[in-house]
BALO-790981 format. One line per 4 residues: number of its first residue (from 0); their letters; for each residue x, y, z of N, C-alpha, C. Coordinates in pm, 1 decimal, decimal comma. Example, Ala and Ser with C-alpha at 12.3 -4.5 7.8 and 13.67 -1.06 7.14 Angstrom:
BEGIN
0	as	1319,0:-569,0:780,0:1230,0:-450,0:780,0:1320,0:-330,0:780,0  1285,0:-225,0:708,0:1367,0:-106,0:714,0:1290,0:3,0:787,0
//
This chain:
BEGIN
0	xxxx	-6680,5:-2022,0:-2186,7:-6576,8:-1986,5:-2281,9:-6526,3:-1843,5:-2256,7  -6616,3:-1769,6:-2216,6:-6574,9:-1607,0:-2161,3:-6470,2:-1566,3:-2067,3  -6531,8:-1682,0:-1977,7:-6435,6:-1693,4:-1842,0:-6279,2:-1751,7:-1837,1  -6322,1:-1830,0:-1975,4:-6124,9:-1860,4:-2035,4:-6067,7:-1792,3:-2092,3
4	xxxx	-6137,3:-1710,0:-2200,6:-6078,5:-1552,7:-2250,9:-6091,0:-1514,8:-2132,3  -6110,6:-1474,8:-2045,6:-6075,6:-1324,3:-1943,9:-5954,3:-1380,3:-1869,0  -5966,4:-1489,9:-1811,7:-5823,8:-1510,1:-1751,8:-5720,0:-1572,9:-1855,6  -5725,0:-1573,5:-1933,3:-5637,5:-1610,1:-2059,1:-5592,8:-1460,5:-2075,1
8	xxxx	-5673,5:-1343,0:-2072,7:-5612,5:-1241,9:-2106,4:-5517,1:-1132,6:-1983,8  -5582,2:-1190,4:-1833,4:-5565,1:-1150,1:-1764,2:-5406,6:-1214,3:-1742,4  -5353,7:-1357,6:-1738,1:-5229,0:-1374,4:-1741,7:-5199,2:-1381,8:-1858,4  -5209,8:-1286,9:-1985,1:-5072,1:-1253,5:-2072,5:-5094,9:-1086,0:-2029,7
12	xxxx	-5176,5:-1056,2:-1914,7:-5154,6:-889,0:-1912,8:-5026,8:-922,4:-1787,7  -5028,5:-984,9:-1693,2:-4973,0:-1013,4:-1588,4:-4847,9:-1058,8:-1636,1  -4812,1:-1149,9:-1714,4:-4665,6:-1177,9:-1792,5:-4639,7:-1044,9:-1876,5  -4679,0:-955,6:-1962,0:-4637,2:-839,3:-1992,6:-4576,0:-766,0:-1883,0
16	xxxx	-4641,4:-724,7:-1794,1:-4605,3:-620,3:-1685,8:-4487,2:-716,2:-1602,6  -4523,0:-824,4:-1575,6:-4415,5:-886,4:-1484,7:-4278,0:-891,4:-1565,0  -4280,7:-893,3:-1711,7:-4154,1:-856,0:-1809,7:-4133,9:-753,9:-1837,1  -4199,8:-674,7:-1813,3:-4147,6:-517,3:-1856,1:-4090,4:-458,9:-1711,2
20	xxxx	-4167,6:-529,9:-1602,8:-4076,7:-464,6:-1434,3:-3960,3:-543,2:-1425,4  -3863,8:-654,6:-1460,2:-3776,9:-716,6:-1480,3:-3733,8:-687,8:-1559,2  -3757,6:-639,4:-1657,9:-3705,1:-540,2:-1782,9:-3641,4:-423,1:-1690,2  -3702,6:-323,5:-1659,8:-3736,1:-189,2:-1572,9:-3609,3:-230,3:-1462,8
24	xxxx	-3594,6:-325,2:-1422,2:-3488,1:-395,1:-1282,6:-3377,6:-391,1:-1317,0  -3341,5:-427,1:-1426,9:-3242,9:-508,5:-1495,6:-3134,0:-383,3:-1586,8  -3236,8:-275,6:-1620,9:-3186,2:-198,0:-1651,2:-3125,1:-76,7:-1586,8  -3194,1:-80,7:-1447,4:-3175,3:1,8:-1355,5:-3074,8:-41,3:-1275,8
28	xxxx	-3038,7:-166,7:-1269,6:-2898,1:-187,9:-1202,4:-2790,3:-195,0:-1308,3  -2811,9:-227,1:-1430,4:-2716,2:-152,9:-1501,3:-2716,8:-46,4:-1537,5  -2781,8:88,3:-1499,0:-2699,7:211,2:-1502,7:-2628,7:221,4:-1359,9  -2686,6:180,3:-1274,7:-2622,7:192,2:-1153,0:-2477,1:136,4:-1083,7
32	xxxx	-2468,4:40,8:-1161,8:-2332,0:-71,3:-1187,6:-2238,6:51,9:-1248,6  -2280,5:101,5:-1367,0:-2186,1:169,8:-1477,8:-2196,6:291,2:-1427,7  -2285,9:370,5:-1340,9:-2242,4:456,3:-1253,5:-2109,4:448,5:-1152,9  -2121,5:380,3:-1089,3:-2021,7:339,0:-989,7:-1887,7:264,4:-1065,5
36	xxxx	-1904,9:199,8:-1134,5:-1788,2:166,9:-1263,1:-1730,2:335,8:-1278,2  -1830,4:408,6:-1316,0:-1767,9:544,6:-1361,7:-1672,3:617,1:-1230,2  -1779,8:607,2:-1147,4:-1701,2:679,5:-1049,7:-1599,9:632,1:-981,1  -1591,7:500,6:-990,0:-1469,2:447,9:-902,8:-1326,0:444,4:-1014,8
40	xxxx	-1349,6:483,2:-1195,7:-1270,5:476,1:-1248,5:-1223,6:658,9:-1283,1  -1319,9:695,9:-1266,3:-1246,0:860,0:-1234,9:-1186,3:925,1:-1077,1  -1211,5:773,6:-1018,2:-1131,6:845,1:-891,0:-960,2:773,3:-847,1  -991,5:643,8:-990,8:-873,2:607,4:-1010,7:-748,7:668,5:-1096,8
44	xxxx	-863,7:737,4:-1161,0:-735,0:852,2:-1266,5:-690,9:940,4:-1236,9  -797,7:988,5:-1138,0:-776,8:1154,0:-1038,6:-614,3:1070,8:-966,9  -649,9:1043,1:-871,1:-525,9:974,1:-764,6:-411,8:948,5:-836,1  -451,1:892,2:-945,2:-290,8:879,0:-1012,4:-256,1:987,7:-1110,5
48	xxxx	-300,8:1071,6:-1143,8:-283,4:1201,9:-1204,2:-203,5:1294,5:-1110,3  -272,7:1310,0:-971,6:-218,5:1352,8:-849,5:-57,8:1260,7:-761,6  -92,8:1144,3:-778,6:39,8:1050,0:-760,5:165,8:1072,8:-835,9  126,2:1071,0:-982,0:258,1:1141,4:-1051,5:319,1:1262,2:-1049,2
52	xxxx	223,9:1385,8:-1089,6:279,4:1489,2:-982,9:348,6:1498,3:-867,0  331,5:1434,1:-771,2:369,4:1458,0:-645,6:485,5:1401,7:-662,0  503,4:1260,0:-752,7:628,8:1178,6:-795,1:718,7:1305,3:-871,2  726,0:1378,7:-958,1:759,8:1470,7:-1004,4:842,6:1545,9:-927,8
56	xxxx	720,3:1609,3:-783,0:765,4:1711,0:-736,9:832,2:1653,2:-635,7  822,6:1534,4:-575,2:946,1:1493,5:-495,7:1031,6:1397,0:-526,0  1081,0:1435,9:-666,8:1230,8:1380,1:-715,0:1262,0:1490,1:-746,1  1235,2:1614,2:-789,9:1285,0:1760,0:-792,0:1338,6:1788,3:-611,0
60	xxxx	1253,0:1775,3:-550,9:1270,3:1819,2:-431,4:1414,8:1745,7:-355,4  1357,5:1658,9:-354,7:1515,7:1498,0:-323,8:1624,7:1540,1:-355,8  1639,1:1551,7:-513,9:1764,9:1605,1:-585,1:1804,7:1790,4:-502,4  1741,0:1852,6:-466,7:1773,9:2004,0:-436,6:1816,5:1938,8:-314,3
64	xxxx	1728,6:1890,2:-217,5:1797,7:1870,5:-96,4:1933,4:1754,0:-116,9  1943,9:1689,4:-168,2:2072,4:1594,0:-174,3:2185,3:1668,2:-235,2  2159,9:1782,0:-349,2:2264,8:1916,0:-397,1:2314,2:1991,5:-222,3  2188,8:2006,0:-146,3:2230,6:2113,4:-18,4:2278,8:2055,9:74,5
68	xxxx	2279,3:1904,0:70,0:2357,3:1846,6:247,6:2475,3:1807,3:207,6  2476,4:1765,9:14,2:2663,1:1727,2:-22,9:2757,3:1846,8:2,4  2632,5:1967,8:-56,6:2741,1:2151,1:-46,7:2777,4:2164,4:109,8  2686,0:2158,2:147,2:2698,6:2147,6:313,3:2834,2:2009,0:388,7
72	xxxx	2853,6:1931,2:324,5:2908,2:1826,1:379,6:3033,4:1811,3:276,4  3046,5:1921,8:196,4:3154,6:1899,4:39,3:3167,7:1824,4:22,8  3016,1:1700,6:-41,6:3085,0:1566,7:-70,7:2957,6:1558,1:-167,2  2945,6:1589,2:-302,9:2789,4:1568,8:-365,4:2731,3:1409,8:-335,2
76	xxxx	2786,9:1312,8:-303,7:2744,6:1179,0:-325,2:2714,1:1148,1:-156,5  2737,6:1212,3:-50,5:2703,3:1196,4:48,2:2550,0:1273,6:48,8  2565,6:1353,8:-0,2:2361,8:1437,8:13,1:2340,4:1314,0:-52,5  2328,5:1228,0:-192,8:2266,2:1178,3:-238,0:2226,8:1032,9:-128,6
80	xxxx	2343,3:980,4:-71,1:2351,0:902,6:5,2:2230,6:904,6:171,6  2263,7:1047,4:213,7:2140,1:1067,2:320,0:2015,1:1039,2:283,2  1995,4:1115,3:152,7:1850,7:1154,0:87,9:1795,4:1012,0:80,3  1893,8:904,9:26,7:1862,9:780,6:-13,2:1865,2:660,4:122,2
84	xxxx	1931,4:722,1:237,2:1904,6:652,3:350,3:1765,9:729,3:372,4  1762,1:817,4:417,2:1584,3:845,3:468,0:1472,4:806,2:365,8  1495,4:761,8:278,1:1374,2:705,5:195,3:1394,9:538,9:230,6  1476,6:504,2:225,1:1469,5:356,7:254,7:1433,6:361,3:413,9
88	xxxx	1454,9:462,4:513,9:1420,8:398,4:641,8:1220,8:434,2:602,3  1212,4:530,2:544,7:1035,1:582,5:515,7:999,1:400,7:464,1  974,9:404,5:342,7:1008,9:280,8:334,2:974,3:173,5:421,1  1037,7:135,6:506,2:1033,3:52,2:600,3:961,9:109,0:709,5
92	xxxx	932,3:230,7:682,5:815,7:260,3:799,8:696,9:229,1:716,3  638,1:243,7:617,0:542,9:277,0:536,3:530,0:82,8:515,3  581,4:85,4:511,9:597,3:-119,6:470,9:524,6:-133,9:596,7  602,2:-102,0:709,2:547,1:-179,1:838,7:320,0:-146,5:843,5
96	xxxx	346,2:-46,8:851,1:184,2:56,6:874,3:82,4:29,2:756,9  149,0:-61,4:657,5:56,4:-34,7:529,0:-62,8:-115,7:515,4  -103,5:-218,4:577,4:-219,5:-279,8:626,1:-321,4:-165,7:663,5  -293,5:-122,8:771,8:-325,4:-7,9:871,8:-430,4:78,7:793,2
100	xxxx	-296,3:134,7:753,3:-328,0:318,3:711,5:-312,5:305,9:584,2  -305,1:189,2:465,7:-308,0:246,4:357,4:-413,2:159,1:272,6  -370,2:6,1:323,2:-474,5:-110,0:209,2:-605,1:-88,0:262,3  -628,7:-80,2:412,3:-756,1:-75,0:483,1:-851,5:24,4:424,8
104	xxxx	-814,2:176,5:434,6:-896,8:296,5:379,6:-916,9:280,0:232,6  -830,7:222,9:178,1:-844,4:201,8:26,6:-968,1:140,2:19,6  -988,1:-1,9:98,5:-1042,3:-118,8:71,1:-1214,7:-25,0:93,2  -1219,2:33,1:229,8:-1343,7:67,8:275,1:-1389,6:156,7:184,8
108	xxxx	-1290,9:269,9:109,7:-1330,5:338,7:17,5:-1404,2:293,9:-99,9  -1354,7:181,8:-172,3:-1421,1:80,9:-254,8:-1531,3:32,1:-198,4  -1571,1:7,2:-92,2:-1636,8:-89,8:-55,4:-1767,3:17,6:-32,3  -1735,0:144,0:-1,4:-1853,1:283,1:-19,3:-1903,6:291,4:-123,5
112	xxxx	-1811,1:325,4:-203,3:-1859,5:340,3:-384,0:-1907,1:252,0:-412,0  -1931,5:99,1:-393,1:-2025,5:40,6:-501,6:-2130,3:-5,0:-397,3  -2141,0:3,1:-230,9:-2239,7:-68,7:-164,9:-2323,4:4,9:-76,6  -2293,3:143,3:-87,0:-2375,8:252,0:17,8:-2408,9:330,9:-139,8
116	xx	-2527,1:411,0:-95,1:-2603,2:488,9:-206,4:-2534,4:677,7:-156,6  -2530,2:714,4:-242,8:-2487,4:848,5:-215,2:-2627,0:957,6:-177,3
//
């Protein structure tokens, strides 16, 4: 009867610990999940915090240069017209390359943040 109490007690010590390290698992990949949740969502706000700015500063910029090639060309709607051909040919460069050089680094960047350890 001893020998059924001891291993009777020995597997509910072994189911404790084996639930508290699956406990211990479970919780540790969810901070680690919501780590990387964090960081991949403050590097999504950074970029677009920085994206609008730059949107800002080059429609200020566009407009000064499309004011200086109409003064230059005495025609205000011709600067606007250049300014607006070289963005549509960018454009169509940036269209062509964007696999490349823009979805690719994105993708690998994501693919750092949640699957390599820092």
């Amino acid at each position: 009867m001893e020998a059924i109490n001891q291993i009777k007690h020995k597997a509910e010590d072994i189911f404790e610990n084996t639930t508290e390290y699956l406990e211990a698992r479970w919780n540790l990949a969810v901070l680690n999940a919501s780590s990387k949740t964090a960081d991949a969502v403050s590097t999504i706000a950074t970029t677009l915090v920085i994206a609008v700015l730059g949107m800002i500063i080059l429609i200020f910029f566009s407009v000064g240069v499309a004011l200086l090639i109409g003064e230059k060309l005495n025609s205000p709607s011709s600067g606007f017209f250049y300014v607006g051909l070289f963005y549509v040919v960018m454009g169509i460069l940036i269209y062509a390359i964007k696999d490349k050089y823009i979805k690719l680094p994105i993708i690998n960047s994501f693919i750092k943040k949640f699957y390599y350890e820092d």
